[in-house]
N, C-alpha and C positions, 0 to 999 in steps of 0.2 A: 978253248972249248971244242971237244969232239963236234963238230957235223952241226955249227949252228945252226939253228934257224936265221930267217933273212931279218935287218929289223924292220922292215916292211908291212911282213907276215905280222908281226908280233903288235908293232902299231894298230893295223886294222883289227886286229883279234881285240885290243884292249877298247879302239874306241867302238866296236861294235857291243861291247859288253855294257858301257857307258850306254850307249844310245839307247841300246834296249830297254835300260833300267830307269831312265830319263824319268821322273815324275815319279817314281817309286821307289831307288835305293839312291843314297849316294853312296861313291865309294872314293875310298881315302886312295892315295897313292900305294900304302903297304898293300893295301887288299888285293890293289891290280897286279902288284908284285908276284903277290905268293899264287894268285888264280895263274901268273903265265910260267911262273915254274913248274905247278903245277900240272898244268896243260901239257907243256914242252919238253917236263924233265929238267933237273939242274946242270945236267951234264950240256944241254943245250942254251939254257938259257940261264943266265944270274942276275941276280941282283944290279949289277950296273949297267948290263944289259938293256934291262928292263926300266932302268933310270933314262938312260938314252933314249926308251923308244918316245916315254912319255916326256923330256924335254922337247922332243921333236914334234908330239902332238902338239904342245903346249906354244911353242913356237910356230907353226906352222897356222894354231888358232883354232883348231880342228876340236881342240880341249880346253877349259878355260879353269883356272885356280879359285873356287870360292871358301868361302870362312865361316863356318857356320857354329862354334863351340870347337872345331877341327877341319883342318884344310880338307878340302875335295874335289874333287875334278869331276865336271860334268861337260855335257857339250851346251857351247853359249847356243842364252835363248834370247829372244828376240823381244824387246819392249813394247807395252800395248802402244806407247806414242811413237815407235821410230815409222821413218819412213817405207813407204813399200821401194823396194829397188825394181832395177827393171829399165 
């Protein structure tokens, strides 16, 4: 790829897009796909690319895999009984 982007850049851009939509859209993993080629250009950024950033959110915890009729990635949320940390 000519001139990637970092996948750093690419992670925070997708969980920022998640976070935002938190309570109001979920989105699938293709969705985050095509918004960051879109974003980036595909000359910059592809498809496995963008597979990696989101293994890494999803690893990292930052992002979490749920099932709802189709896989989605939101950011985890916090149960009314868990404890408070701290």
């Amino acid at each position: 790829m000519a001139d990637s982007v970092r996948i750093e850049e690419v992670c925070e851009a997708m969980f920022t897009m998640v976070a935002d939509a938190a309570g109001q859209k979920k989105y699938k993993p293709g969705d985050l796909i095509k918004s960051m080629i879109e974003k980036y250009g595909e000359d910059r950024c592809d498809k496995q690319f963008c597979k990696q950033a989101i293994r890494e959110l999803v690893e990292s915890q930052r992002l979490i895999y749920t099932y709802f009729g189709g896989s989605y990635l939101e950011v985890p949320h916090k149960e009314g009984a868990a404890p408070e940390e701290g």
